[in-house]
TORTI-605402 format. One record per residue (C-alpha): residue in three letters; x, y, z. Coordinates in steps of 0.1 Angstrom, whole numbers, padded with zeros to 4 digits, always signed. Layout:
N
ALAXYZ;...
//
This chain:
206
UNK-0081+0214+0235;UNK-0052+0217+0259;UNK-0038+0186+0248;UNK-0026+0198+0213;UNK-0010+0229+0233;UNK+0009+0206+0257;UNK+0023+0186+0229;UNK+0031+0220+0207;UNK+0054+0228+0239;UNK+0067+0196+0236;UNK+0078+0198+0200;UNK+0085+0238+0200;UNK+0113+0224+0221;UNK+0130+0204+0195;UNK+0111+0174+0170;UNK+0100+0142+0181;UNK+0091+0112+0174;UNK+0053+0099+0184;UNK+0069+0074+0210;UNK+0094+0101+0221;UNK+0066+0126+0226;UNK+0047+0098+0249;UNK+0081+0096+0270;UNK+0085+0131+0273;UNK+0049+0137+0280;UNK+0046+0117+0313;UNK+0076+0131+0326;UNK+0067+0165+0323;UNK+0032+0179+0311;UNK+0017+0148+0317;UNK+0025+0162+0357;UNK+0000+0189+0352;UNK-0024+0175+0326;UNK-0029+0136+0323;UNK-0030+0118+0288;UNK-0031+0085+0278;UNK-0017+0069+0246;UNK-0051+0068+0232;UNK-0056+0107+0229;UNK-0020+0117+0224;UNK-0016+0099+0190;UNK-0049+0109+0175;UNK-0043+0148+0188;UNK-0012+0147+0164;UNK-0032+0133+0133;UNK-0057+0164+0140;UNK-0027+0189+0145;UNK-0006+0174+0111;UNK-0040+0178+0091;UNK-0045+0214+0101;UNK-0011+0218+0096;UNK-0002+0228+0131;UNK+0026+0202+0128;UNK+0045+0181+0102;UNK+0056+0145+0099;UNK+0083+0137+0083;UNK+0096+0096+0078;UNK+0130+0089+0089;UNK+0147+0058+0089;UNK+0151+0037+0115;UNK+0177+0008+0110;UNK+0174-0013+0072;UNK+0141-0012+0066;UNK+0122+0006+0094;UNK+0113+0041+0098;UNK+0099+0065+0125;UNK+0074+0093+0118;UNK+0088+0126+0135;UNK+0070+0160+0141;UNK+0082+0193+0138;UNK+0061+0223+0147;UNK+0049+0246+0114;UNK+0050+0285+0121;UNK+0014+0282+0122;UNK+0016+0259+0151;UNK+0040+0282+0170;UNK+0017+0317+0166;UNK-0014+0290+0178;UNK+0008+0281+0206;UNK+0018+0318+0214;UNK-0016+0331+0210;UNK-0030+0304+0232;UNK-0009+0318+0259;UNK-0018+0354+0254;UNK-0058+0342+0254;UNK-0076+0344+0289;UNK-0077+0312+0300;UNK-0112+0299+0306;UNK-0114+0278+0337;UNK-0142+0246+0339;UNK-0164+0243+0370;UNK-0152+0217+0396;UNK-0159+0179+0392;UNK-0145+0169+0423;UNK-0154+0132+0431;UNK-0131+0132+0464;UNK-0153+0162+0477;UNK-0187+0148+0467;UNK-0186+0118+0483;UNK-0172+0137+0513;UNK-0203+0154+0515;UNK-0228+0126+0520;UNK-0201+0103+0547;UNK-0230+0105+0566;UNK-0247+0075+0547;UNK-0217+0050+0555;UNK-0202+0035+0586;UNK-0172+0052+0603;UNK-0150+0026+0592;UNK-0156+0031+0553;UNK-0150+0068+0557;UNK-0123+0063+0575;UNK-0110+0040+0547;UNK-0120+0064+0519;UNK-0098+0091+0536;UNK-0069+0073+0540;UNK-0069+0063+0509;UNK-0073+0098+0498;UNK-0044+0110+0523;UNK-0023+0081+0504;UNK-0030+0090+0468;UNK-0019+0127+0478;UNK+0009+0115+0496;UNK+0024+0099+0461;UNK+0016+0129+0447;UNK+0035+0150+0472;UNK+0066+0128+0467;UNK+0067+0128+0431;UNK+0062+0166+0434;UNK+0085+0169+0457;UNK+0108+0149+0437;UNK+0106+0169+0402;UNK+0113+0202+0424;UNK+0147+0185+0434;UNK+0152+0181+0397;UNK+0148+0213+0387;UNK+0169+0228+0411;UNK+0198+0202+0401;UNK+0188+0208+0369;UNK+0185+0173+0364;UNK+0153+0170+0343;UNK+0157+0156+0309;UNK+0129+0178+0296;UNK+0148+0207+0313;UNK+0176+0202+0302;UNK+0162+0200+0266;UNK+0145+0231+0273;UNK+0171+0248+0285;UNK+0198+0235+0258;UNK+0172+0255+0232;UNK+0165+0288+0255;UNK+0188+0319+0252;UNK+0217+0321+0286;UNK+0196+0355+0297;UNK+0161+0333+0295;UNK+0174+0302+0317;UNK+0168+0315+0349;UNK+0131+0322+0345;UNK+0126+0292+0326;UNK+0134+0276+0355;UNK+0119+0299+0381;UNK+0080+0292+0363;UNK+0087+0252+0363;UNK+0095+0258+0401;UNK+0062+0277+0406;UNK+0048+0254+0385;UNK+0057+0222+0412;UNK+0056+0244+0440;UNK+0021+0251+0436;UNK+0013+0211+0428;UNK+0031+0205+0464;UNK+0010+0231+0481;UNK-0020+0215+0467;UNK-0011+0179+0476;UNK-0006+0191+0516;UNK-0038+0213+0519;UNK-0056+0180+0506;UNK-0038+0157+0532;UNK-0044+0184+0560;UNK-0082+0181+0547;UNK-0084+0143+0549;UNK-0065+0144+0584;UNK-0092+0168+0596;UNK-0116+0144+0581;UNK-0105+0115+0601;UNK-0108+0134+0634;UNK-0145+0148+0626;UNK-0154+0114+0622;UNK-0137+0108+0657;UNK-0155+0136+0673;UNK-0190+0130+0657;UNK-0188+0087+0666;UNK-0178+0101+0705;UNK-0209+0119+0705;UNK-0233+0100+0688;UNK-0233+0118+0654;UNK-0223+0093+0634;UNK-0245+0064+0620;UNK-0227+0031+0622;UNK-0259+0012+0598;UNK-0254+0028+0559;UNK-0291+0015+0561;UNK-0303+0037+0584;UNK-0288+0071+0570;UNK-0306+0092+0548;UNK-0296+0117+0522;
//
């Protein structure tokens, strides 16, 4: 259900079209909460038929048009009272983690591989992170800057305080999952040094 909030942010911001919502999307929610194509589009059917948001057809060029949304004041109290509600968190599904728990049933050099190749996923993530925190404090975000275009002078400067949180926190997260992999890579040092570590998958139980 978070999906239909992110894109009522989106559009509480100013109307869009379905393609311009997609743009927007990746480049700023999509940061914190990843969706494809596939689930954005049929979200905004659902929302328009609850009437959570409008369509409206606008021309595009001689004979095309474009479908844009606007949010309905029913969409903006759902927004608002969404985040008023408690927020009710979902028990882990870490993939990463589980397999980390049973490296003892591979060789050294496959866990090895599986952690730098977690340390390198992070690592994007930290630069892209790092990169949107740059933004905001040049203010150079177009999302931002739409943002801030619609918010009141006195409001600006918290707006952009809670998207620096917002990225700050991602960062932190990115490095304490680095440090973890690291630490990974020297266990599996420490335990092949002393024995502990069972080069033949075959012979390792769970």
């Amino acid at each position: 259900m978070s999906l239909r909030y992110a894109l009522l942010a989106l559009l509480r911001v100013g109307p869009l079209s379905g393609y311009e919502l997609q743009k927007e999307f990746s480049l700023s929610v999509g940061h914190v909460w990843h969706a494809p194509d596939s689930q954005i589009y049929p979200e905004l059917r659902k929302m328009e038929a609850e009437k959570l948001i409008e369509g409206e057809e606008q021309p595009r060029g001689q004979r095309a048009t474009r479908r844009v949304y606007h949010v309905t004041d029913a969409g903006d109290r759902a927004f608002l009272a969404w985040m008023q509600a408690p927020l009710e968190y979902a028990r882990v599904r870490d993939p990463a983690h589980l397999r980390a728990a049973y490296l003892e049933a591979t060789s050294p050099a496959a866990a090895r591989e599986f952690l730098r190749r977690h340390i390198a996923q992070w690592e994007r993530e930290l630069a892209q992170w790092e990169g949107e925190l740059l933004r905001i404090a040049e203010v150079s975000n177009p999302m931002l800057v739409r943002r801030l275009a619609v918010t009141e002078p006195q409001d600006r400067e918290r707006t952009i305080a809670f998207k620096r949180f917002t990225y700050e926190g991602l960062v932190d997260r990115a490095r304490v999952e680095i440090s973890w992999a690291q630490r990974g890579l020297k266990l599996i040092d420490e335990l092949e040094a002393a024995g502990g570590v069972t080069p033949d998958p075959s012979a390792a139980r769970v």
